[in-house]
C-alpha positions as CSV (number, residue, x, y, z in Angstrom):
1,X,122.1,136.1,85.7
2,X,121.5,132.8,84.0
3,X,118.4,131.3,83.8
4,X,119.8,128.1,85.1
5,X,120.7,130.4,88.1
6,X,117.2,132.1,88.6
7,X,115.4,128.9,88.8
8,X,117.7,127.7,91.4
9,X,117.2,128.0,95.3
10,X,118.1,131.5,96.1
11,X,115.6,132.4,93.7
12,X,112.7,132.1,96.0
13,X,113.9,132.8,99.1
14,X,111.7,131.5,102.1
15,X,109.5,129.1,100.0
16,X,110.6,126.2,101.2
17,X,110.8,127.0,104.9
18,X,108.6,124.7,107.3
19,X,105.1,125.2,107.3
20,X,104.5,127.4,110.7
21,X,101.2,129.3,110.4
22,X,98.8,125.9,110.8
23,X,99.9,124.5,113.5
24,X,100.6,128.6,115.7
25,X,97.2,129.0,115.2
26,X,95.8,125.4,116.6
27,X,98.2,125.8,119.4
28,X,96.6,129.5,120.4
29,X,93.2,128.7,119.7
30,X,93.7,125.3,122.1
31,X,95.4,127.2,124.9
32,X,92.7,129.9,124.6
33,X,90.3,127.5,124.8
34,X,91.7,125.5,128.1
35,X,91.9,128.5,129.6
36,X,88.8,130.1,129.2
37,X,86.9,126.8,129.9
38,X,89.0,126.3,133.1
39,X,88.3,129.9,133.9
40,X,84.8,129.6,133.8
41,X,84.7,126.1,135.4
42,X,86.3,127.6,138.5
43,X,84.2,130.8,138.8
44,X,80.7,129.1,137.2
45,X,78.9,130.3,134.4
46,X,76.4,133.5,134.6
47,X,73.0,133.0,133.0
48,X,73.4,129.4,132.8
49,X,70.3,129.1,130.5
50,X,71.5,131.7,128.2
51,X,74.5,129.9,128.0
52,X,73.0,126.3,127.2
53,X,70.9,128.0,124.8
54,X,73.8,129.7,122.7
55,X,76.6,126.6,123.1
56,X,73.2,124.5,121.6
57,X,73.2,126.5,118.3
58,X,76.9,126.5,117.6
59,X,77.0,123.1,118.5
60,X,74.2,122.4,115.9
61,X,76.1,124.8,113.3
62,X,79.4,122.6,113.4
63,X,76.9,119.4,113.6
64,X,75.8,120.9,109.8
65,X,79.3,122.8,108.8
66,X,79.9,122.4,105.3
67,X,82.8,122.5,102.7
68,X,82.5,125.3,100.1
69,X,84.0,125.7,96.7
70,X,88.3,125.5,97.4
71,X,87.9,122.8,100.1
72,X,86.8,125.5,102.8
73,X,85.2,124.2,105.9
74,X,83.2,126.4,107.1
75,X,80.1,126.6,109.9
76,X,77.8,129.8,109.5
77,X,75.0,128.6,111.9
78,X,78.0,128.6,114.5
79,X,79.4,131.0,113.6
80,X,76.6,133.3,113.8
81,X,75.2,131.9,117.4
82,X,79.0,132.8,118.8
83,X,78.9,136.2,117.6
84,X,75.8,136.6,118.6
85,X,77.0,135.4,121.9
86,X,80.0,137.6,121.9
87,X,77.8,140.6,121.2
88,X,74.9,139.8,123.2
89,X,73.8,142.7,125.3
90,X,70.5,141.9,126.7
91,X,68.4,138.9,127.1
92,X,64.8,140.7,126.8
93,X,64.9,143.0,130.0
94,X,67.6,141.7,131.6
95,X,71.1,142.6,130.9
96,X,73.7,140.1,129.8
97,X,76.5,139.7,132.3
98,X,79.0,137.2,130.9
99,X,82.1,137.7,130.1
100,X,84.6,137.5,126.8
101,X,85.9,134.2,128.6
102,X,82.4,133.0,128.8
103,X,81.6,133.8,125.8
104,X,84.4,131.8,123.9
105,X,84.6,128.8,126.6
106,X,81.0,128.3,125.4
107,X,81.6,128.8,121.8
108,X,84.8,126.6,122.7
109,X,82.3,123.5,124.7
110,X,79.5,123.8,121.7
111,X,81.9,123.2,118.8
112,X,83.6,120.5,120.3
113,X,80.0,118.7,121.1
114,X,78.8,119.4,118.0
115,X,82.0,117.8,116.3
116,X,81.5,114.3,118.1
117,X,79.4,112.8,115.8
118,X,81.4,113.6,112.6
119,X,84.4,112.3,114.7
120,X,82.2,108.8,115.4
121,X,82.3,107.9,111.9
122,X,85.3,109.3,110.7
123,X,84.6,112.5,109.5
124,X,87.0,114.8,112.0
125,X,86.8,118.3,111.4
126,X,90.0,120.4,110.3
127,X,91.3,121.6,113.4
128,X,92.6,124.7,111.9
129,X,89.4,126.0,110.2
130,X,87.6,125.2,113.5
131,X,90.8,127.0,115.3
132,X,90.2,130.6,113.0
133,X,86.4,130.0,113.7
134,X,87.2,130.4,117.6
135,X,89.9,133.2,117.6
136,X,87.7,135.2,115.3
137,X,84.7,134.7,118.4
138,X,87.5,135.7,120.9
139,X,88.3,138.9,118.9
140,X,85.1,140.2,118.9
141,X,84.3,138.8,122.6
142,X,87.9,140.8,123.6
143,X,86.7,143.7,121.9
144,X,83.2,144.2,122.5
145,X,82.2,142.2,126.1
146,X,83.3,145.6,128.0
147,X,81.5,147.7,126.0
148,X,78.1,145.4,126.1
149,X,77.5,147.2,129.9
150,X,77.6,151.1,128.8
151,X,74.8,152.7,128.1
152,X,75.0,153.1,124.7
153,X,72.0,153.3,122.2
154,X,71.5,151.2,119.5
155,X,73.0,153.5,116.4
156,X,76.3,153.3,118.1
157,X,76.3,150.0,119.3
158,X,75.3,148.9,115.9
159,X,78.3,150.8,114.8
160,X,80.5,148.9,117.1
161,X,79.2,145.5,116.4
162,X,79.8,146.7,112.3
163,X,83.2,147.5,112.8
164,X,84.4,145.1,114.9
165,X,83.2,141.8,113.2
166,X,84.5,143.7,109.8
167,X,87.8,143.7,111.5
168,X,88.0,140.1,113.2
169,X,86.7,138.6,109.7
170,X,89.0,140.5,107.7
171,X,92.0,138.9,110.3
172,X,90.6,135.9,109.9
173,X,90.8,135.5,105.9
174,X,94.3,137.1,106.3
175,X,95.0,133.9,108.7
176,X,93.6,131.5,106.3
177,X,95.4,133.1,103.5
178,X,98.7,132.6,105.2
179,X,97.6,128.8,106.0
180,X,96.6,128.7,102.8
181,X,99.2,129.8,101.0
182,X,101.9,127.5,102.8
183,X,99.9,124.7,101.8
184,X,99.6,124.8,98.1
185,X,103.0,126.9,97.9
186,X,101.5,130.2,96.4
187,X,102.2,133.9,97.1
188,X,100.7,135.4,100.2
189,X,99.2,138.4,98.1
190,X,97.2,135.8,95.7
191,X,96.1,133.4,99.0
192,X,94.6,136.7,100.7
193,X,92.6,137.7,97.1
194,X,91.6,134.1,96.6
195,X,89.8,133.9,100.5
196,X,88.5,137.2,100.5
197,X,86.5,136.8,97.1
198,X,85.3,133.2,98.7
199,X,84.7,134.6,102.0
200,X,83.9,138.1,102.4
201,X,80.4,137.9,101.2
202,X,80.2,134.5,103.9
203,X,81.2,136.9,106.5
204,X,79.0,140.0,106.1
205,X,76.3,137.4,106.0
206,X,77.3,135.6,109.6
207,X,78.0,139.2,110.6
208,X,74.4,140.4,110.1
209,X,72.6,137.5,111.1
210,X,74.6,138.0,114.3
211,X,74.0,141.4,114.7
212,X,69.9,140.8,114.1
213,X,70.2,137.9,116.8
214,X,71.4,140.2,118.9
215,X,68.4,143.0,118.6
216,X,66.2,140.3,118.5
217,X,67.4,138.7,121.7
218,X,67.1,142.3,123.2
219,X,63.6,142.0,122.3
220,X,62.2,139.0,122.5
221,X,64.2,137.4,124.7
222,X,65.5,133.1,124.3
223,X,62.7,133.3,121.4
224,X,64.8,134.7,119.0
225,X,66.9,132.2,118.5
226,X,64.2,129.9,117.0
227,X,63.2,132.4,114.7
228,X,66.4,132.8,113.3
229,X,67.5,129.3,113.4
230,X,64.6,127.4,111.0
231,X,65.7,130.1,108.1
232,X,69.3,129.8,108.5
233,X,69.1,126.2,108.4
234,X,67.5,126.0,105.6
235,X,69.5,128.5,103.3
236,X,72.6,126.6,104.9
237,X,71.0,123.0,103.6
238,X,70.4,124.6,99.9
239,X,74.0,126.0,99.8
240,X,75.7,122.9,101.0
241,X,73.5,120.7,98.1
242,X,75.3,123.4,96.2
243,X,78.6,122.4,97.0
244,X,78.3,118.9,96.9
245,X,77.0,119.2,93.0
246,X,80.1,121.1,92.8
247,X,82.1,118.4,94.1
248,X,80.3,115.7,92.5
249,X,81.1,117.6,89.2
250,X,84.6,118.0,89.4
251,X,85.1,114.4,90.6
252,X,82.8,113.5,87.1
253,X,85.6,115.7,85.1
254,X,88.1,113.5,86.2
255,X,86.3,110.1,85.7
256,X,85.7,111.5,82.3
257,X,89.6,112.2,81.7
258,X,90.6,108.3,82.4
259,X,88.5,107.3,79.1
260,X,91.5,107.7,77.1
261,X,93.8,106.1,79.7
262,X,91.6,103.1,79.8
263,X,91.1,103.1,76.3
264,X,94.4,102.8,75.7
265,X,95.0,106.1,74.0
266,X,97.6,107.6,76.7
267,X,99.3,106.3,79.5
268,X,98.2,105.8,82.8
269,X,98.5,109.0,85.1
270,X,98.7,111.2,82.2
271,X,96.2,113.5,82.8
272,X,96.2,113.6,86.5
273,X,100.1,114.6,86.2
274,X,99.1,117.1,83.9
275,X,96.3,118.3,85.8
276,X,98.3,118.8,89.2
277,X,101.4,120.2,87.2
278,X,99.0,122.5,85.5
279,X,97.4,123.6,88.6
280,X,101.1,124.5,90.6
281,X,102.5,126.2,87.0
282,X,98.9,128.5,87.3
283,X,99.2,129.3,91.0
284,X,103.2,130.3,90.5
285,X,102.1,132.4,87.8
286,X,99.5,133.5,90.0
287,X,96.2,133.0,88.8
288,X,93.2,133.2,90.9
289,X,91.2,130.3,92.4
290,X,88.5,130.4,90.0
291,X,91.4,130.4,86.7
292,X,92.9,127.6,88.4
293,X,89.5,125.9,88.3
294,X,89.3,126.2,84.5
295,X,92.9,125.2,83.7
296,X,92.2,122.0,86.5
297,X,89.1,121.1,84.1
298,X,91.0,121.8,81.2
299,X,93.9,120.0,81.9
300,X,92.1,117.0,82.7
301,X,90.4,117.0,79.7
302,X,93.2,117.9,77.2
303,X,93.8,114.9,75.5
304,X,90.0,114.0,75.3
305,X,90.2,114.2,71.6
306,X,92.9,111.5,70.5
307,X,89.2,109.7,71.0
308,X,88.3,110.4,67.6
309,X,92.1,108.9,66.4
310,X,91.5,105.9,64.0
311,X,94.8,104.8,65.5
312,X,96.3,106.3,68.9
313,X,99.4,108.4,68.9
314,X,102.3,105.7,70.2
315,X,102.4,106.9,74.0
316,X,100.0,109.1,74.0
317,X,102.7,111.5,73.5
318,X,100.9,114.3,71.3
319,X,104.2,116.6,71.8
320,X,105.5,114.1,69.2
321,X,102.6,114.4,66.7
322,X,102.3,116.8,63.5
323,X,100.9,120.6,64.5
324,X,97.8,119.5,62.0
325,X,97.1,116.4,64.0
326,X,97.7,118.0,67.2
327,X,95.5,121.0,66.4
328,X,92.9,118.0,65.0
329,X,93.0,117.0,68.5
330,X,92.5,120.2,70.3
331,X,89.5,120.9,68.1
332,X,88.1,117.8,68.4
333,X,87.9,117.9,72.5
334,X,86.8,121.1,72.4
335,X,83.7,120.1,70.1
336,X,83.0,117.6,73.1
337,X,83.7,119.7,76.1
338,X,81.2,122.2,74.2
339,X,78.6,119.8,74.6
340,X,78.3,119.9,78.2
341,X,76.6,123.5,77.6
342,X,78.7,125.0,80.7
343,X,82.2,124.6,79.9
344,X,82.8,126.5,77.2
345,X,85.4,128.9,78.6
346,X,87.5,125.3,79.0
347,X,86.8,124.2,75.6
348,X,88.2,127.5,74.2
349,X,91.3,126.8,76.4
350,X,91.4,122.9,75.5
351,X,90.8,124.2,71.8
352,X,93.9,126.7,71.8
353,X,96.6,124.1,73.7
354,X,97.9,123.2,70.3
355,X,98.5,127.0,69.1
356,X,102.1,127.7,69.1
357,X,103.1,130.8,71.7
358,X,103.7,133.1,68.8
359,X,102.4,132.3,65.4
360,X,104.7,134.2,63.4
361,X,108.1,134.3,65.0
362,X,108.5,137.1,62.6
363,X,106.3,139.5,64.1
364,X,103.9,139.8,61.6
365,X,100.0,140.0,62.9
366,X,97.9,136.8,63.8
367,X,94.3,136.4,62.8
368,X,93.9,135.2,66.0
369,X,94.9,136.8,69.4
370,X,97.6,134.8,71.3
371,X,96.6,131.5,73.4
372,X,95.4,132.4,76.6
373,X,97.4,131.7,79.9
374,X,95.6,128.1,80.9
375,X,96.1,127.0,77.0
376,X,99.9,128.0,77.4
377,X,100.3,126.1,80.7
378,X,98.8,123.1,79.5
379,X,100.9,123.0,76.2
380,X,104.2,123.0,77.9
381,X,102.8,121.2,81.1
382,X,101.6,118.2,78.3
383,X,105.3,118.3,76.6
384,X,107.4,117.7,79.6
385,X,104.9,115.0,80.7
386,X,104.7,112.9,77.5
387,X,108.6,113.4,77.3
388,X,109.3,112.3,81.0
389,X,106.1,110.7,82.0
390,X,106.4,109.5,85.8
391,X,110.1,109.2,85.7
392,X,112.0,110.8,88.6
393,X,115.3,111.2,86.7
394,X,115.9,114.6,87.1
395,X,118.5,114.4,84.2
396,X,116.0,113.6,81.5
397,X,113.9,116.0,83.7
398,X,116.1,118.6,83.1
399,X,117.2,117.8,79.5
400,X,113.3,118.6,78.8
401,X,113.1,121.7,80.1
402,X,116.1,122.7,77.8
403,X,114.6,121.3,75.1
404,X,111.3,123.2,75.8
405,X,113.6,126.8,76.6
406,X,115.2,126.0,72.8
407,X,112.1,126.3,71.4
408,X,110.6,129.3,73.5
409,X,111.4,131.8,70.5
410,X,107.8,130.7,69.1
411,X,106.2,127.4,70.4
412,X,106.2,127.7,74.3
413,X,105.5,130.9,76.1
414,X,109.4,131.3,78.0
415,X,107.7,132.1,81.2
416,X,105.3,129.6,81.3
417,X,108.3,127.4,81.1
418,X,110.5,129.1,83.6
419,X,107.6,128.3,86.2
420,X,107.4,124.8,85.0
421,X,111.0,124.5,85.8
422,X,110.6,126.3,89.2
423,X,107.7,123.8,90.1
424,X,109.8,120.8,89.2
425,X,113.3,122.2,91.0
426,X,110.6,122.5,94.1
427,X,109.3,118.7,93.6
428,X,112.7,117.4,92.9
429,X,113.5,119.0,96.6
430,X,110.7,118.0,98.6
């Protein structure tokens, strides 16, 4: 088979089918929700304080939800007070007789209440992260309410508890993974390792502080909950400062990358073309979340040294410089990303974007071992965009690739330019 042929359609089946996954799992958690609530509307609520108490904290959790690192809403306060819910077995003394409808029309009734003021001004929360948070609540309330009334002693219903938030979290990453994976077009197997190295951790933490609201509860009765509110609230401020800093970082990385579009030394939309090629070229390839990170960075960045040019590069187009000047370049931005302090994993890959794929087409050893992956992406992600820029012709679109396949024997890695022309083929499509 050509290779004109494998980076065709029928290479990929099923990649560019409609999205599916979002908008099945809105639909369920929304009819679930309708129904429980109208159940327990009809047939009124049991414990009625118990109740106010628990839809209170998971409306305050979504009130203070947060977004962690790979744009993931997510709600721990909530999500811990509806598990807890789900799980509860006794308030103090008394036993707790609600039921898994209960249990996830008032999970259901609290996020929505706490979502109002973020909807006021404008903030509206993503209805399918808030749509996983429910069905996993409904899993567990399923699977545990009927065992809540056995007489079981702690050590087993500890057990219980273990297993069956292991098992509702674990389908919930797998749901996000799928969502996740339609949405930036990468493979289902890469989506499911990205969410369970951002998550996993998240969820045995909610997990816990569910299971201890629970004993607690069982012991001292509504009281708990304040104890175990003040501490959670406070870890959850500190981790959200967190992720803003994060986000207020990135968005300084890409401020930082227009200095050479407004000073005239590439054109406009360069880097940001780059960047987002970059990114879709790394997650074909299938790099994880945190290496796509480092090439985003990276790629932003690449260019940073035609600062030090006496007089810029016509274009911008470095692809049409000398190797010496283009490894000048690539040296030079690295010196400066280096003096951040905390990027030097990008200099190194902003410092090796002008090293050809192979050194010595001849086979003879290299002082130095071969670019890595993010250096190799950006190389031939920079080519084709200083060659076709923000054209959409897809002749001269295609006329680059060729040029860039001719000179895979040495300079460009020949798979790193087979998934540059699958991500084009899919752009050119969509």
């Amino acid at each position: 088979m050509s290779v004109s042929a494998q980076t065709g359609p029928a290479a990929r089946p099923g990649r560019h089918r409609a999205d599916v996954g979002r908008p099945v799992v809105i639909a369920v958690a929304a009819a679930l929700a309708v129904a429980a609530v109208a159940k327990v509307t009809a047939d009124g609520l049991v414990q009625p304080e118990v109740a106010v108490i628990f839809g209170a904290l998971v409306a305050l959790g979504e009130l203070f939800r947060m977004v962690i690192p790979g744009n993931r809403e997510v709600a721990p306060i909530a999500a811990a007070g509806a598990l807890g819910y789900a799980m509860l077995t006794t308030v103090g003394p008394e036993p707790a007789g609600h039921s898994a409808l209960q249990a996830i029309a008032v999970t259901a009734v609290g996020m929505l209440a706490g979502s109002l003021p973020h909807i006021a001004v404008g903030r509206a929360p993503r209805p399918d992260a808030m749509a996983r948070r429910l069905l996993t609540v409904a899993v567990v309330a399923v699977a545990f309410r009927p065992l809540a009334s056995l007489e079981l002693g702690w050590t087993a219903l500890l057990c219980l508890m273990t297993v069956t938030i292991v098992a509702a979290c674990f389908l919930e990453v797998c749901v996000a993974a799928l969502i996740r994976a339609e949405a930036v077009r990468a493979r289902f197997g890469i989506a499911l390792r990205d969410e369970m190295a951002a998550k996993m951790a998240l969820c045995a933490a909610i997990g816990a502080t569910a299971m201890l609201i629970v004993v607690a509860t069982s012991v001292m009765g509504r009281a708990a909950l304040l104890v175990f509110t003040a501490p959670i609230l406070v870890t959850q401020f500190a981790f959200r400062r967190y992720a803003g800093i994060r986000a207020t970082y990135l968005q300084t990385v890409r401020a930082l990358s227009r200095v050479t579009e407004v000073g005239g030394y590439v054109e406009a939309g360069h880097s940001r073309r780059v960047s987002k090629l970059a990114v879709a070229m790394g997650r074909e390839l299938g790099m994880s979340e945190g290496e796509l990170l480092e090439l985003e960075y990276a790629a932003l960045m690449h260019d940073i040294g035609q600062l030090s040019l006496g007089d810029p590069i016509p274009g911008g187009a470095t692809v049409l410089a000398s190797p010496d000047e283009r490894r000048r370049i690539a040296e030079l931005g690295a010196e400066v990303i280096k003096e951040t302090g905390v990027l030097d994993r990008v200099a190194y890959i902003v410092r090796r974007q002008a090293d050809p794929y192979r050194s010595d087409p001849a086979g003879e050893a290299s002082p130095e071992p071969p670019p890595p992956l993010a250096s190799r992406i950006i190389k031939a992600a920079n080519a084709y965009d200083d060659l076709v820029g923000d054209s959409s012709d897809r002749d001269r679109g295609a006329a680059v690739l060729d040029r860039l396949r001719a000179e895979s024997t040495a300079e460009y890695d020949p798979t790193v330019v087979e998934a540059l022309a699958r991500v084009v083929e899919r752009r050119a499509r969509s």
